[in-house]
C-alpha positions in Angstrom: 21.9 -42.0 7.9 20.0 -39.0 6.5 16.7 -40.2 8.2 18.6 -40.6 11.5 20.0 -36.5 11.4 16.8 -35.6 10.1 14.7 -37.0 13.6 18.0 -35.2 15.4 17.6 -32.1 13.8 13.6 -32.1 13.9 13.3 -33.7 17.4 11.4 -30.8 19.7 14.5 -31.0 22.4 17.2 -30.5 19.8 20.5 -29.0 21.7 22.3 -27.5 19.2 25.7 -27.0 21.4 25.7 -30.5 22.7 25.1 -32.0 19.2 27.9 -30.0 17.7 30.1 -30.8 20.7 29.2 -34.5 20.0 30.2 -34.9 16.0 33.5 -33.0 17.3 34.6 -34.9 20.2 34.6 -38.2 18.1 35.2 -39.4 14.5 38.3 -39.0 12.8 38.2 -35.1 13.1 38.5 -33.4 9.8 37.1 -35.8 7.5 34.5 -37.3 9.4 33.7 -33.4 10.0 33.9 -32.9 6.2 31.2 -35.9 5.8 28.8 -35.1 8.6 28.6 -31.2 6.9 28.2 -33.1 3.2 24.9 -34.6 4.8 23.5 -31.8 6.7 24.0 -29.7 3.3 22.2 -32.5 1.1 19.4 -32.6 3.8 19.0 -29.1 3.9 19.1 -28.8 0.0 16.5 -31.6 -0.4 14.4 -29.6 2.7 14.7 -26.4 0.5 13.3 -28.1 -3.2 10.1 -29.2 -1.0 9.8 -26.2 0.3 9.9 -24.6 -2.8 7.7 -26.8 -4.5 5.2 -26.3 -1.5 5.6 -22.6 -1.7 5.0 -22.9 -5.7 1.8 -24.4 -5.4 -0.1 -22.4 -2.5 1.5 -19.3 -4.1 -0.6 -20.5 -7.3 -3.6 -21.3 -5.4 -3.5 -18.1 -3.4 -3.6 -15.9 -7.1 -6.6 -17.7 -8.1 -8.6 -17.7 -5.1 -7.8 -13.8 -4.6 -9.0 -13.4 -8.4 -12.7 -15.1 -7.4 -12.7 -13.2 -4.4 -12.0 -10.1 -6.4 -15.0 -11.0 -8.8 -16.9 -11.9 -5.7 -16.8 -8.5 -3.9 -17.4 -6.8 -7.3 -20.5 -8.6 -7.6 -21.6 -8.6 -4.4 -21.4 -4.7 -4.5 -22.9 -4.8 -7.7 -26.1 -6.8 -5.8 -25.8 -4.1 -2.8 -26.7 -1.5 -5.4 -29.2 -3.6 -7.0 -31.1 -3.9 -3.6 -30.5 -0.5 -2.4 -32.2 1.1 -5.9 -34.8 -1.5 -5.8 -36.1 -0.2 -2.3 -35.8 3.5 -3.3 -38.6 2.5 -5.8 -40.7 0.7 -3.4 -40.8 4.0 -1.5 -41.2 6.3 -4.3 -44.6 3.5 -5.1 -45.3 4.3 -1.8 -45.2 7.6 -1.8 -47.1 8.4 -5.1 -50.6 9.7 -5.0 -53.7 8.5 -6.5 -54.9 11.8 -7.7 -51.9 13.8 -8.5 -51.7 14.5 -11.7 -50.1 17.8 -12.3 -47.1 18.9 -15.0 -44.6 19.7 -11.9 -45.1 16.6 -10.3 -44.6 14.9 -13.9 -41.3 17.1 -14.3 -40.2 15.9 -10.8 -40.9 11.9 -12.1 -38.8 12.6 -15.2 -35.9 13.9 -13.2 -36.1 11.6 -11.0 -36.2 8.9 -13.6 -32.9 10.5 -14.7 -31.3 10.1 -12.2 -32.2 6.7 -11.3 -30.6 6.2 -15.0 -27.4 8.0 -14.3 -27.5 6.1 -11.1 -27.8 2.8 -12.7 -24.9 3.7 -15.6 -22.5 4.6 -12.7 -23.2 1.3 -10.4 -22.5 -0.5 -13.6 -19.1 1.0 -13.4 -18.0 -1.7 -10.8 -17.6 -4.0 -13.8 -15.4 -2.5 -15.1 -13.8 -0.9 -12.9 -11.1 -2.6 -10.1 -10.6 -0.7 -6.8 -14.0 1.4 -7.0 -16.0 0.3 -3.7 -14.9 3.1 -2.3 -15.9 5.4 -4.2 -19.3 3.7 -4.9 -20.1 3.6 -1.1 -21.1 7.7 -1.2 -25.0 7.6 -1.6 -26.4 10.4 -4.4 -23.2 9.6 -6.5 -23.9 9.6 -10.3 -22.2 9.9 -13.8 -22.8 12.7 -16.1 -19.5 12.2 -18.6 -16.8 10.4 -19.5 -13.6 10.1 -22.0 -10.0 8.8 -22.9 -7.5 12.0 -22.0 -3.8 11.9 -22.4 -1.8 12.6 -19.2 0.8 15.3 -19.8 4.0 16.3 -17.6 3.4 20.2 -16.8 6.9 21.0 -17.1 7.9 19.3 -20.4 4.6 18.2 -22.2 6.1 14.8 -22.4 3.3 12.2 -22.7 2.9 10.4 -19.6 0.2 7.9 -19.8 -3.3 7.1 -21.2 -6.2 7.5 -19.0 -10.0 7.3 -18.9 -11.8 9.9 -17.0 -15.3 9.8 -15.3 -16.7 12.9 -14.6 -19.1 12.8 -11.4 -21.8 14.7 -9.8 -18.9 15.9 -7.2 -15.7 14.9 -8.5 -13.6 14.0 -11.1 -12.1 10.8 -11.4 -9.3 9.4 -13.4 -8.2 5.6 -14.3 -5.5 3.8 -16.1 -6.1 1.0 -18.4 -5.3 -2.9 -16.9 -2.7 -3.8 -18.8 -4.3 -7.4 -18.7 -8.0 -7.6 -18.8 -9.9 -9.8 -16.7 -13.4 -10.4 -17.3 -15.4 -6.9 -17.9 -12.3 -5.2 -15.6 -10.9 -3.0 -18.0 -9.6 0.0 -16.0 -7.8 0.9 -12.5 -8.8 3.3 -10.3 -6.2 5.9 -10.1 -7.5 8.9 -8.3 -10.4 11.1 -7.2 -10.4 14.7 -7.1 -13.6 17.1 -5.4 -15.2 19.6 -7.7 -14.9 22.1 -4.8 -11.5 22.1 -4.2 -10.1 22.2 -8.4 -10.2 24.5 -10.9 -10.1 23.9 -14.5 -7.7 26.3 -16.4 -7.6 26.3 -20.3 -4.2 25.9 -21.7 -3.5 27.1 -24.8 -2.1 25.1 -27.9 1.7 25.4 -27.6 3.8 23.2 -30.8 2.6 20.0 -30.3 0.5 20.3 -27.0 -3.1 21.2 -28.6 -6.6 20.7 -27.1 -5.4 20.2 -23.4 -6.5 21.7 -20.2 -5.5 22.0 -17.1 -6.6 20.5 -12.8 -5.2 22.8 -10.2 -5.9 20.9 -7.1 -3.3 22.1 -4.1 -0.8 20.7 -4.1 -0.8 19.3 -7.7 -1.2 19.8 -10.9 -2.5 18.3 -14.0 -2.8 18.3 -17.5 -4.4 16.3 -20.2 -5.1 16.2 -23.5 -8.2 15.5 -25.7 -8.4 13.7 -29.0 -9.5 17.5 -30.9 -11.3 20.5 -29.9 -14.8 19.1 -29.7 -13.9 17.0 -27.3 -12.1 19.4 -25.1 -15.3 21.6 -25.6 -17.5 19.6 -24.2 -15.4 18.6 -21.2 -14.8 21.9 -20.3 -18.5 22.6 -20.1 -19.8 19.9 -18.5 -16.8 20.0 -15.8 -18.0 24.1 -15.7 -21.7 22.9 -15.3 -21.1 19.9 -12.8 -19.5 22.5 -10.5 -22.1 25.4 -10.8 -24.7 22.7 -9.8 -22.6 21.2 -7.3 -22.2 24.6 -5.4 -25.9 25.1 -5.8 -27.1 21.9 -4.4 -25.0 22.0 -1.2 -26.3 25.3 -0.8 -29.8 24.4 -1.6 -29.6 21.2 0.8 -28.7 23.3 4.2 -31.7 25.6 3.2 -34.0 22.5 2.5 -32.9 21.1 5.9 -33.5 23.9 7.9 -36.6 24.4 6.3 -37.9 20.7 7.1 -36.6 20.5 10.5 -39.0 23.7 10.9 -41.8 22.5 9.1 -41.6 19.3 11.0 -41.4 20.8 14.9 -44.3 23.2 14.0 -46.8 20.3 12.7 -45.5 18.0 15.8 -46.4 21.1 18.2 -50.0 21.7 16.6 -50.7 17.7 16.9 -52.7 17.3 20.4 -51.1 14.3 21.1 -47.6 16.0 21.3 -45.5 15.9 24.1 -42.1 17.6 24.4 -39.2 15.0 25.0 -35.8 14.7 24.7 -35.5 13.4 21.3 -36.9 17.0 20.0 -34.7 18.6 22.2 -31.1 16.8 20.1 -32.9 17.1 17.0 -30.1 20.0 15.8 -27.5 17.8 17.9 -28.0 15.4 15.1 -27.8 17.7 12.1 -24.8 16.6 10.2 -24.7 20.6 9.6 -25.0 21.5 12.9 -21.3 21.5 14.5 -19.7 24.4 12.0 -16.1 23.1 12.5 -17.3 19.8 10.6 -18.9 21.8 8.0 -15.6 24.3 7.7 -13.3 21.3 7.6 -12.0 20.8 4.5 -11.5 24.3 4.1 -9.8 24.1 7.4 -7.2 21.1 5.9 -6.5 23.4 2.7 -5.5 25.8 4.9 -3.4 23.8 7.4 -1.9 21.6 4.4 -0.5 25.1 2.8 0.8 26.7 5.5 2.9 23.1 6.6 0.9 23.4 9.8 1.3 18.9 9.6 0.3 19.0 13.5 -3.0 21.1 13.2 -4.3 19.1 10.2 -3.7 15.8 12.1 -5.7 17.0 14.9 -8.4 18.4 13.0 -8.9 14.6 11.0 -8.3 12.9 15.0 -11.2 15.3 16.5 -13.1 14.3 13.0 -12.7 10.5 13.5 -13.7 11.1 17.2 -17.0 12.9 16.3 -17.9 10.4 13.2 -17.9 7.6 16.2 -20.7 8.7 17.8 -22.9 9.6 15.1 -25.1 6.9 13.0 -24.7 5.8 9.7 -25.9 8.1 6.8 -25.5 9.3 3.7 -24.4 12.7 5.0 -21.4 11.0 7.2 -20.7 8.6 4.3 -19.6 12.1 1.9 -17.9 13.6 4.8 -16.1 10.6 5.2 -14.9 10.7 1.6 -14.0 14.1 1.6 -12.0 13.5 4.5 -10.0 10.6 3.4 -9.3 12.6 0.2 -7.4 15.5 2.3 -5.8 12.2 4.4 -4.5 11.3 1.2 -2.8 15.1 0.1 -1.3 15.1 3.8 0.1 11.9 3.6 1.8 12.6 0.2 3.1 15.9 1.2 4.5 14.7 4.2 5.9 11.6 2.1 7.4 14.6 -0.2 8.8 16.4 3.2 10.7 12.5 3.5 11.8 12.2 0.4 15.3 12.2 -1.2 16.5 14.8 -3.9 19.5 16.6 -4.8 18.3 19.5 -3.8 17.6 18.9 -0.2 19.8 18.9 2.3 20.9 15.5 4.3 22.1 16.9 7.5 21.1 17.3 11.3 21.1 13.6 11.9 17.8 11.5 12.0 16.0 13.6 14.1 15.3 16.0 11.1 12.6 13.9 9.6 11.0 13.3 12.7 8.1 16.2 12.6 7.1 14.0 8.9 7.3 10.3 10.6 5.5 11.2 13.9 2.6 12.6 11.9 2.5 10.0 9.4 2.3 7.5 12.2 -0.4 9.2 14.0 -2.5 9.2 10.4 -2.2 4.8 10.5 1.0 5.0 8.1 3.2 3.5 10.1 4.7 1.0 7.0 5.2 4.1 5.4 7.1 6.1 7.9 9.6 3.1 8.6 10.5 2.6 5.1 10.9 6.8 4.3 12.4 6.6 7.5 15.1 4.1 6.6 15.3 5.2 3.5 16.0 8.9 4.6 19.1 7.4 6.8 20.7 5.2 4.2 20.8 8.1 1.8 22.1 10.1 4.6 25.1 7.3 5.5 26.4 7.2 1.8 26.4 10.7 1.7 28.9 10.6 4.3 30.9 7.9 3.0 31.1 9.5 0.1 32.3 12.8 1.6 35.0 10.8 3.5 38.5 11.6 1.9 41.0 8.2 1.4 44.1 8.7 3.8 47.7 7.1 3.0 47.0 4.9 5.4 44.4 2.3 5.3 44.4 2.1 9.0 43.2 5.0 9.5 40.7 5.8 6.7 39.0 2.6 8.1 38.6 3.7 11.6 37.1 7.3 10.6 34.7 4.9 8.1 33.9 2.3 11.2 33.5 5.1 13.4 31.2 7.3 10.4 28.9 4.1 9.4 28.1 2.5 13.2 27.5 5.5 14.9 25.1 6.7 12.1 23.4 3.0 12.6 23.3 3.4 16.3 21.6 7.2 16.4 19.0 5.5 13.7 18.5 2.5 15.8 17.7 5.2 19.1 15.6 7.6 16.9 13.4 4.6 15.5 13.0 3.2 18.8 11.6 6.8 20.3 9.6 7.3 17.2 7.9 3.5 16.8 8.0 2.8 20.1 4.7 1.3 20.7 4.6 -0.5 16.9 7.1 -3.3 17.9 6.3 -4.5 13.7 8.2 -2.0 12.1 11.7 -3.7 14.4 11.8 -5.9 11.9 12.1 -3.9 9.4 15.2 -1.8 11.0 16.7 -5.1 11.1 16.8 -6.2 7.5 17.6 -2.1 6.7 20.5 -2.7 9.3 22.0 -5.5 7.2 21.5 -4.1 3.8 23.1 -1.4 5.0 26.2 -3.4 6.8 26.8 -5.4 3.3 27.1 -2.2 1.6 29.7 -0.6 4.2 31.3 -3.6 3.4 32.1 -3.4 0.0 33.8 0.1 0.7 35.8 -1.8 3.8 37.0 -4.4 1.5 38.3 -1.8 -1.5 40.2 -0.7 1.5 41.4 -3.6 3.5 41.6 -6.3 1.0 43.4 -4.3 -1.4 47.6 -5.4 -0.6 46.4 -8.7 0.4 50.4 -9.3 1.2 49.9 -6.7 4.3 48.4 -9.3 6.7 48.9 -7.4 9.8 47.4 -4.5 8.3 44.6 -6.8 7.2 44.1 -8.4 11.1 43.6 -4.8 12.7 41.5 -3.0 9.9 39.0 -6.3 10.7 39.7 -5.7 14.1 38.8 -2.3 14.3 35.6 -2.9 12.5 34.4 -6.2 14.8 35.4 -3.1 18.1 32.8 -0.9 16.3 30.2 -3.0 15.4 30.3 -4.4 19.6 28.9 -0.5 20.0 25.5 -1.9 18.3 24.7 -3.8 21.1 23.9 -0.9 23.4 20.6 -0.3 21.3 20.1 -4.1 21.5 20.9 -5.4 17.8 24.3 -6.9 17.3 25.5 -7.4 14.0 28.9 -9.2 14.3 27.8 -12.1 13.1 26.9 -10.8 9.6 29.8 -8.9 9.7 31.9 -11.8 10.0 30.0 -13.5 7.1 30.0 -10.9 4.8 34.0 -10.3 5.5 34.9 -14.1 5.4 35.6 -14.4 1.6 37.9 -11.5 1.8 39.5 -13.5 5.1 40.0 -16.5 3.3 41.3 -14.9 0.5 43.9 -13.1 2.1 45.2 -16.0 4.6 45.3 -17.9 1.7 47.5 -15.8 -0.5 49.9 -14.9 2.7 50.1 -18.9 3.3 51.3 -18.9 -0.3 53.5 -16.3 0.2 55.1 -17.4 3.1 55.4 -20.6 1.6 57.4 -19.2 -1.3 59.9 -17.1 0.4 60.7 -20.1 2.9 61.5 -22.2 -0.4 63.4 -19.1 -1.9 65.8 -18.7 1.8 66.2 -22.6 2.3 67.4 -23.2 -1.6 70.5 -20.6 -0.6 71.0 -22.0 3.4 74.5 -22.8 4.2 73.3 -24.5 7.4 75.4 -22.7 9.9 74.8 -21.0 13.0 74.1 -16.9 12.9 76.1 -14.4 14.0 74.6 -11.7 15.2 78.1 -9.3 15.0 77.4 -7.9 18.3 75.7 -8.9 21.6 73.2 -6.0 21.6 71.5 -7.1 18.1 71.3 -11.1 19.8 69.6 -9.7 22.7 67.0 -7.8 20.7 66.8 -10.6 18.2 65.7 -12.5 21.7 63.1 -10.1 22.8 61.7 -10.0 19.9 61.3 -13.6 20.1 59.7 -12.8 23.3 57.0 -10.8 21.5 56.1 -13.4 19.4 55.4 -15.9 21.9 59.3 -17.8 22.3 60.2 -17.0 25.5 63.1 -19.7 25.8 65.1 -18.0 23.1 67.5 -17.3 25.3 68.6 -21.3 25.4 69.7 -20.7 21.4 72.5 -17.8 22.5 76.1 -19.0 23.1 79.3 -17.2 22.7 76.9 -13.6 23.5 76.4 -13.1 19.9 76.0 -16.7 18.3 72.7 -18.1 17.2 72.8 -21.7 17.1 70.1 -22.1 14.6 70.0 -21.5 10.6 69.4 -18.4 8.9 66.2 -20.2 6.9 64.9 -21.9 10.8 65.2 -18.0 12.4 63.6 -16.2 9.1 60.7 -19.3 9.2 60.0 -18.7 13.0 59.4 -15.0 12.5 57.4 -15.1 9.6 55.2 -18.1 11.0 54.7 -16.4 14.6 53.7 -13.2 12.9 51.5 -15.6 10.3 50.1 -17.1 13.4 49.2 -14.3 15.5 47.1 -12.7 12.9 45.2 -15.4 11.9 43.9 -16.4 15.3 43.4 -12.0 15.5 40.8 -12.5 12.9 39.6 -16.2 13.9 36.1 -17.0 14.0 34.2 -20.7 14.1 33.5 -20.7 9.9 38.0 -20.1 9.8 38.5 -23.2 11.6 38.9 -25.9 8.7 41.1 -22.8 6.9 43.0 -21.3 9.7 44.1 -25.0 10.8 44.8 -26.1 7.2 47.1 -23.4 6.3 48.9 -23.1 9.6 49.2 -27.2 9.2 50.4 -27.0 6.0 53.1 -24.5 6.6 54.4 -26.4 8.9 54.5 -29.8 7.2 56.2 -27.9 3.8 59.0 -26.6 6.2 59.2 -30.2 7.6 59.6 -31.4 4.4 62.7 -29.1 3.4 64.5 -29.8 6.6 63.4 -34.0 6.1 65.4 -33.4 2.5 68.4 -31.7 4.0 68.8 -33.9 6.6 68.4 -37.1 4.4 70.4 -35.7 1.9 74.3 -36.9 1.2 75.6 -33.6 0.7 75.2 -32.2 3.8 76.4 -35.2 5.7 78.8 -33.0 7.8 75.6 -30.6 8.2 73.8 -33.1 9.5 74.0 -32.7 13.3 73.2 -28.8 13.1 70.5 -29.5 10.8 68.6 -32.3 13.8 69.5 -29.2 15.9 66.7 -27.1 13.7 64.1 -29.9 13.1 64.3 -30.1 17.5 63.6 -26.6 17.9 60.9 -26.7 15.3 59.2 -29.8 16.9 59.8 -28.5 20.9 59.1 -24.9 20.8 57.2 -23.9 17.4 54.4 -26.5 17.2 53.8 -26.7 20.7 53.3 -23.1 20.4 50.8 -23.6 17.3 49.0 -26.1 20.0 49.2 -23.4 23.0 47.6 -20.8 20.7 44.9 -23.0 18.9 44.0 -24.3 22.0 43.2 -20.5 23.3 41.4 -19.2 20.8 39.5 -21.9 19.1 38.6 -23.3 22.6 39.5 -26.8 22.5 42.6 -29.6 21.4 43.3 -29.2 18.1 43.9 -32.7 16.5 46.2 -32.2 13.1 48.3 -30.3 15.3 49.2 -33.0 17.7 49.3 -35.4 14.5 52.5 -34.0 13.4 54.8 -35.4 16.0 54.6 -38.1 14.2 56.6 -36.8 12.2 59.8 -36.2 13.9 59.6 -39.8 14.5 59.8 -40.7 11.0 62.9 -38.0 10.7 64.5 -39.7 13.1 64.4 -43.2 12.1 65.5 -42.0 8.5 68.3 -40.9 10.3 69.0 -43.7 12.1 68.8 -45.7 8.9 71.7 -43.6 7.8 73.8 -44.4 10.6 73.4 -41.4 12.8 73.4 -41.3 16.0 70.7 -39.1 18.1 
């Protein structure tokens, strides 16, 4: 049987409706129902351990194969160096000359040996570093010191963590140790700041705070602390010296340009083979110095990231991008492309500061207050960052509201103003993230699952609310009635939600119709136990005609067939108290009725009726009220000709279709009757 619903359920033309319409039309209802469900569940649960076991072993697979291709790249950058120093000394052999012989020459051999060392100790740095290819990539890149330094907070001097810095030829940066090693990886790259753009600031012993200095790099700040006074020494000077001869040799390298590019077009002009063309003619054009904007530019972002000019900065790194496009591949590019990912990367955590969510900042204007940060962001490439600080922004902004939200008297009402609150904040979200991430259809997905958090937690307020007097079902019926009108508004930005609304609120639902079923239960035991069996008297006229409109109102419109005498009811106190209470108990649940009530909203309503059945099967049956007996058959007709075909009518309405257990219980007036008739009775 399992194999069989398996091909159903996986077969390529699977109709959902008419397979569901099938299992229902035939069977013995309920408990064939309750079976077929019992198999589906053990399918899907044996579906869900393969998965798992499936997911469990590529998940392991995936880990280790990432970990070799880790290793790989590391040692494939590691060989990329390797080549790239091997060729530079194939062109310094080149190069060299036979008969020179002269001290400078030999002093410009044993720098450049020097180099070509430092060179070597920093590629070597790719062993033992993780995430460094970037920073490796910059040609002319060296190391001249490094050191373990204590991260400090500025405002407390509370230790933060333990680093390792690395001080470069033009910038400074700063790792964390792996907390598990693997291989010669024994640190993480953390960050990298430019020796032009920081300045290091001697802080002074303060209690426990000794031997520490200071980064000022806008917007940031940083301090760290050295293992005693030497140390600190010498990483103040070096940092000191590493700038001076950083400013020197930019400086130096414009002049030495210039200089050649000079040299170069007055030799070509004396050689008689020269001709003018069109490639000495762009020779400035392709001067990575030339265009002074490019030159000015990180200067430029500084500038633009201080004074919150956000638009002006992203232009400036577009036109960048634009212009890097169309020039070729060198060294000079590769450092301007570092420097400018570095100020990409203080823009993008300012405006991620400009998102986020404090106590200080202020959570009102409605969406459209973050969206000078988001559109930027998404015009930088961050567009999974400006969805989730997006999202995030709004939910903070929807419990603040909640919060602020004062508890009426009556729940009624404090749920409306809290439907009304949490759905249209959802809905000015939803129309705010479609204008702002209109053409990155990815991030929908995202809204959606934020949507649904969100709905679960609105929720759990609804139910302190509307749950709380479980007893008050009508109350109940139009606090989740007001909440399914509400959530209908979602579909005007296109997501609807009422179907996890109804899930998360059906424990609640079954809760309450079961305790109400209980109830009602109870109270028809309590009135039966004291029923004299006699017709009512109303007193007076007027209260048997209201008693028959309000009959009306619940569905009974042939109440008027019960009247005799103008004020005589000729049904019991317990029968008229019962039809009330069961109308109203009725009415409500098929208010709140969805498909995954059915088995509960049948069961109880079927079961209410079959316990009154019961006590009016004992009466009847029952010696004592021999004399009774006649009224009593009176009673069990009105309940088996007006109230359950009612139950039908109504079932039949809202749940869409014949409701079997319903039409089972004439069965049981049969069996009444022929107990009766056992007794002797007439009918």
């Amino acid at each position: 049987m399992a194999q069989s619903i398996q091909k159903q359920l996986s077969n390529r033309n699977f109709d959902a409706q008419y397979y569901v319409h099938e299992i229902s039309s035939g069977g013995d209802g309920h408990k064939d129902l309750l079976e077929h469900r019992q198999r589906v569940q053990n399918l899907n649960d044996e579906t869900a351990i393969a998965m798992k076991k499936n997911v469990y072993k590529n998940y392991t697979q995936f880990i280790e194969t990432a970990k070799e291709i880790s290793l790989l790249e590391s040692e494939m950058y590691q060989l990329s160096h390797i080549l790239t120093e091997q060729k530079g000394l194939l062109g310094q052999i080149l190069d060299m000359s036979i008969t020179a012989a002269s001290d400078d020459r030999q002093t410009d051999e044993a720098g450049k040996k020097e180099k070509d060392e430092k060179r070597k100790t920093f590629t070597s740095l790719l062993e033992k570093v993780e995430g460094l290819t970037s920073v490796t990539e910059v040609p002319g890149r060296y190391l001249v010191h490094e050191g373990d330094l204590l991260e400090l907070n500025v405002d407390n001097f509370e230790e933060i963590r333990k680093v390792h810095a690395f001080l470069l030829n033009d910038s400074l940066m700063i790792t964390t140790y792996l907390p598990i090693r693997r291989g010669l990886l024994r640190y993480k790259f953390l960050s990298l700041f430019e020796l032009d753009n920081l300045a290091v600031v001697n802080a002074r012993d303060v209690g426990l705070v000794k031997n520490a200095f200071k980064i000022l790099m806008f917007p940031d700040q940083h301090m760290y602390q050295c293992d005693g006074p030497k140390t600190k020494r010498e990483w103040l000077v070096n940092l000191e010296k590493t700038k001076k001869n950083k400013s020197g040799s930019s400086t130096g390298q414009r002049k030495d340009f210039s200089s050649e590019s000079t040299m170069s077009e007055v030799l070509d002009r004396s050689n008689p083979f020269y001709e003018a063309g069109p490639s000495h003619d762009v020779s400035m054009e392709t001067n990575p110095f030339h265009p002074d904007w490019l030159v000015e530019l990180p200067e430029d972002l500084d500038v633009c990231i201080a004074q919150r000019d956000f638009e002006g900065a992203v232009d400036l790194i577009e036109r960048t991008n634009e212009h890097l496009k169309e020039l070729p591949v060198s060294s000079s590019m590769k450092e301007i492309r570092a420097r400018v990912d570095h100020r990409v990367k203080q823009l993008t955590d300012v405006l991620v500061q400009e998102m986020e969510v404090t106590a200080d900042r202020s959570l009102r204007g409605g969406p459209g207050v973050t969206r000078r940060a988001v559109m930027q962001l998404i015009r930088l490439g961050k567009h999974t960052t400006a969805c989730n600080l997006f999202l995030k922004h709004r939910g903070a902004a929807i419990k603040l509201a909640i919060r602020r939200l004062k508890i009426e008297g009556v729940a009624t009402v404090y749920i409306n103003k809290l439907c009304s609150i949490f759905f249209t904040h959802l809905i000015e979200t939803g129309k705010e993230f479609q204008k702002a991430f209109a053409e990155n259809t990815g991030c929908f997905s995202a809204f959606v699952v934020w949507a649904r958090v969100e709905l679960q937690t609105f929720v759990g307020h609804f139910s302190n609310q509307a749950f709380a007097t479980k007893s008050n079902l009508d109350m109940v019926a139009e606090c989740i009635n007001i909440a399914r009108r509400h959530c209908q508004k979602m579909c005007n930005i296109g997501l609807d939600l009422s179907f996890a609304l109804d899930g998360f609120l059906l424990k609640g639902i079954r809760d309450t119709i079961r305790y109400n079923k209980d109830q009602l239960m109870e109270a028809t035991k309590h009135r039966s136990g004291e029923e004299k069996w006699r017709p009512v008297n109303m007193q007076k006229p007027e209260a048997a005609q209201n008693l028959a409109k309000e009959m009306v109102q619940y569905g009974i419109h042939n109440f008027n067939s019960k009247l005799y005498d103008k004020c005589w009811v000729n049904l019991s106190n317990s029968t008229l108290m019962f039809s009330k209470g069961y109308m109203n108990f009725i009415n409500n649940l098929m208010t709140m009725y969805i498909p995954e009530l059915y088995f509960d909203v049948v069961e109880s309503l079927k079961e209410v009726l079959v316990f009154y059945i019961g006590i009016l099967e004992s009466f009847v049956t029952n010696e004592s009220f021999a004399q009774e007996r006649d009224f009593i058959l009176k009673n069990v007709e009105f309940l088996f000709q007006t109230i359950l075909p009612l139950t039908e009518n109504k079932g039949k309405e809202v749940i869409g279709h014949q409701v079997r257990p319903f039409k089972d219980l004439y069965k049981e007036q049969k069996k009444i009757n022929s107990k009766v008739e056992t007794l002797g009775v007439l009918i």
